[in-house]
C-alpha positions as CSV (number, residue, x, y, z in Angstrom):
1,X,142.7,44.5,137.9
2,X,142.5,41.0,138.8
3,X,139.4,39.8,141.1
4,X,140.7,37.3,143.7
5,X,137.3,36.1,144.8
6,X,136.3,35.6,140.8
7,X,139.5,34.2,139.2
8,X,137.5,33.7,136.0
9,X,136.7,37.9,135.5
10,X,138.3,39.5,132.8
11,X,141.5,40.9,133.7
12,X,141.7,44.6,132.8
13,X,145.0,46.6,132.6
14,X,145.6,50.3,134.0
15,X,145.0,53.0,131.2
16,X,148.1,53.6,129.2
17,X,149.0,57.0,128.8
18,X,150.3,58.0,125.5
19,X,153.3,60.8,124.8
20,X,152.1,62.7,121.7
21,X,154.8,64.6,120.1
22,X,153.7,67.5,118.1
23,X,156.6,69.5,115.2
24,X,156.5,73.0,114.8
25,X,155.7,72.7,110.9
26,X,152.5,70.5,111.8
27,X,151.8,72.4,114.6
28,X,151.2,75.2,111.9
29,X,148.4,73.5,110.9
30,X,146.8,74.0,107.2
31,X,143.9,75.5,105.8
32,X,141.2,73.4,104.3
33,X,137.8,74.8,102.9
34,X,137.0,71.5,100.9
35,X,137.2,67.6,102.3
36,X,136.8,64.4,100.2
37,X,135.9,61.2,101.8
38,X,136.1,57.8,100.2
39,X,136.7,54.6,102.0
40,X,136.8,50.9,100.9
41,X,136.4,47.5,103.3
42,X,139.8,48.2,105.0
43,X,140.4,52.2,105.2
44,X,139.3,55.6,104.8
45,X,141.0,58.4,102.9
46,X,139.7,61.7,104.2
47,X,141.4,64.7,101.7
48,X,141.4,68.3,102.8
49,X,142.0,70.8,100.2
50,X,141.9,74.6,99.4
51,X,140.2,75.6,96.9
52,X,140.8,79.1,95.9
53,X,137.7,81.6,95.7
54,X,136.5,82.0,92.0
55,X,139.1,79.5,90.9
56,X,137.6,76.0,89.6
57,X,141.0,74.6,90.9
58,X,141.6,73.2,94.3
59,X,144.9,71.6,96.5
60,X,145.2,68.5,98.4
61,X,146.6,70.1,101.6
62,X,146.4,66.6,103.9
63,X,145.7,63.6,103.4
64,X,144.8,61.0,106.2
65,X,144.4,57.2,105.9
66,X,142.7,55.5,108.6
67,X,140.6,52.2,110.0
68,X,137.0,52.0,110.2
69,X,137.0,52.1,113.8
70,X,139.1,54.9,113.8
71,X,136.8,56.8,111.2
72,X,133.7,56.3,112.9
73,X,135.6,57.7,116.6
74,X,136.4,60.8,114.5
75,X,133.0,60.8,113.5
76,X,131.7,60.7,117.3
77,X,134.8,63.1,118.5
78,X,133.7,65.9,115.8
79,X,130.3,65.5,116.6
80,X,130.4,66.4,120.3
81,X,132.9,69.2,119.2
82,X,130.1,70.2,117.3
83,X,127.8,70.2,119.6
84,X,129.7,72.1,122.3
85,X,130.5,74.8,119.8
86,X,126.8,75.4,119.2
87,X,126.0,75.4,123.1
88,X,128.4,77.8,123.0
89,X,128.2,80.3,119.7
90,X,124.7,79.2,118.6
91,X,123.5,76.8,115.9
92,X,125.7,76.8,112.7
93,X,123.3,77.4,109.7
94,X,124.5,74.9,107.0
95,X,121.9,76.4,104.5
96,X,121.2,75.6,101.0
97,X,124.4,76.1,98.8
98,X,126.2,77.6,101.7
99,X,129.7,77.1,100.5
100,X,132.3,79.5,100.8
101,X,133.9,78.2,97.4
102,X,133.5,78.7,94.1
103,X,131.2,81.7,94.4
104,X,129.4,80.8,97.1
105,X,127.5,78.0,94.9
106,X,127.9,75.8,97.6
107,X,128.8,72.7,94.6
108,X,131.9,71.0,94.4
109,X,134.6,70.8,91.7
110,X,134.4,68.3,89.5
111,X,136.3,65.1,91.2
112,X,137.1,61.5,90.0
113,X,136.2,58.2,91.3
114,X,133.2,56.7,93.4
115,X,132.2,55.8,96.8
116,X,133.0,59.8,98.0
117,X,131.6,62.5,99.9
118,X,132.7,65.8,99.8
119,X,132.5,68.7,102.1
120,X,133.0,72.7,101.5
């Protein structure tokens, strides 16, 4: 709002309110056991996949394409999800090789390119 006695404050605008619709084939939702990140100056490409137990073959399922800024409010979003999940159910044990793919070895399938991170 505008300040009438400070006509030099910073004018702020009421919070817009955004109409988010959602289709029934995404509200499905898919299955991932697997993400790759990788990100250069201007995006990042987060990848989730499915990779089939005791197969050394996995599927891209999704694939999002996002800013920086955007990356890093995911970043703080899933990490108070996090943390309310564990207030709630107990600390998640990430463990050593705790991955639930390829048989349990908690190590990744082989993948191309640099600058990545993967998570299973």
């Amino acid at each position: 709002m505008n300040d009438p006695k400070n006509p030099n404050a910073p004018q702020t605008s009421a919070q817009m309110q955004v109409k988010i619709d959602l289709e029934p084939e995404t509200a499905q939702g898919v299955y991932a056991n697997m993400a790759m990140v990788n990100h250069n100056e201007a995006e990042f490409t987060l990848d989730f996949i499915y990779v089939q137990p005791q197969e050394p073959k996995g599927t891209v399922r999704s694939r999002v394409i996002t800013s920086p800024k955007h990356a890093k409010r995911l970043l703080l979003a899933l990490q108070d999800a996090v943390n309310g999940y564990e207030q709630r159910f107990g600390s998640l044990d990430m463990g050593q090789g705790g991955g639930q793919n390829n048989g349990g070895q908690g190590q990744p399938p082989p993948m191309g390119g640099t600058g990545g991170s993967f998570l299973n």
